[in-house]
C-alpha positions as CSV (number, residue, x, y, z in Angstrom):
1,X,-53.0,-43.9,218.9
2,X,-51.0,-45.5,221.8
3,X,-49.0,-43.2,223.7
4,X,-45.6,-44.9,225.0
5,X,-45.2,-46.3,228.3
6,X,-43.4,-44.2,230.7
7,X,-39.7,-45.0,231.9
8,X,-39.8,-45.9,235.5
9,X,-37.6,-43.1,237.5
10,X,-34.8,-44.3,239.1
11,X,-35.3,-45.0,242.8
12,X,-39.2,-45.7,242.3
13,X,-41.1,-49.1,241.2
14,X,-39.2,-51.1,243.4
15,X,-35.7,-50.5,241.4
16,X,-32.7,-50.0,243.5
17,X,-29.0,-49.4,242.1
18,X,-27.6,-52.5,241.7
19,X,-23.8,-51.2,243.1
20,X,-23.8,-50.1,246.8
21,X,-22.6,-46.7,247.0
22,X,-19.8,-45.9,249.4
23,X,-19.2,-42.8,251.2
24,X,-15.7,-43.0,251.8
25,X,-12.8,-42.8,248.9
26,X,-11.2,-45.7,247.3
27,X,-7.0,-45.6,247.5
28,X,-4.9,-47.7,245.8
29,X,-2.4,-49.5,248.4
30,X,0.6,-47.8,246.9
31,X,-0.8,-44.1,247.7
32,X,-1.7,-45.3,251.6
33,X,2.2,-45.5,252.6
34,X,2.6,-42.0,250.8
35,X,-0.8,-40.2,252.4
36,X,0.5,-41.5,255.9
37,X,3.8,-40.0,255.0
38,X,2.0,-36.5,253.8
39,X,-0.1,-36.4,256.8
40,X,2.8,-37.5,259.2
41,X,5.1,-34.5,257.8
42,X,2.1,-32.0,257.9
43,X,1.1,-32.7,261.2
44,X,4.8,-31.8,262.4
45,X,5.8,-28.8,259.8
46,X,2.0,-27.8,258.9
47,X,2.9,-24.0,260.0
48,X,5.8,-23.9,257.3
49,X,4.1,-25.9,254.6
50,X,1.2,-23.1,254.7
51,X,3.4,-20.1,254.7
52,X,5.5,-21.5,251.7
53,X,2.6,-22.5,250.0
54,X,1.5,-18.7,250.4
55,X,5.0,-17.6,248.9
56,X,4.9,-19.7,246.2
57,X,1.2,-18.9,245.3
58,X,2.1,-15.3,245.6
59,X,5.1,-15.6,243.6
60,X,3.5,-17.4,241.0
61,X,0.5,-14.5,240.3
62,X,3.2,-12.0,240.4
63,X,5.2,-14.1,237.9
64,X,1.9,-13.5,235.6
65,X,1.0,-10.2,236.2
66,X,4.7,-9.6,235.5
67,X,4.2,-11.3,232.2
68,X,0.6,-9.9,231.4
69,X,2.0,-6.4,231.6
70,X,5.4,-7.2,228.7
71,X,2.9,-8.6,225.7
């Protein structure tokens, strides 16, 4: 009885992936003006976006420990 040939593995026999792969994200046009906005606006209030952040992720698991502990 034959046995089946064996799939080549990926990478091996001489096949490479036909799509060259890129290291760096793909962003639509539309989200650069906004990122450069975001980064602009972190880079000068960076210190008070953390700590609010920290409030409102505090605030938040409070909120549901608050709401764990009434059911």
């Amino acid at each position: 009885m034959r046995e089946p040939s064996l799939l080549p593995v990926f990478g091996k026999l001489g096949i490479k992936p036909s799509v060259p792969i890129s290291a760096r994200p793909t962003v639509a046009k539309s989200m650069n003006g906004m990122l450069a906005g975001m980064r602009a606006f972190l880079s000068l209030h960076g210190g008070m976006a953390l700590k609010l952040s920290v409030v409102v992720w505090t605030v938040a698991v409070l909120a549901a420990v608050f709401f764990v502990m009434q059911t």
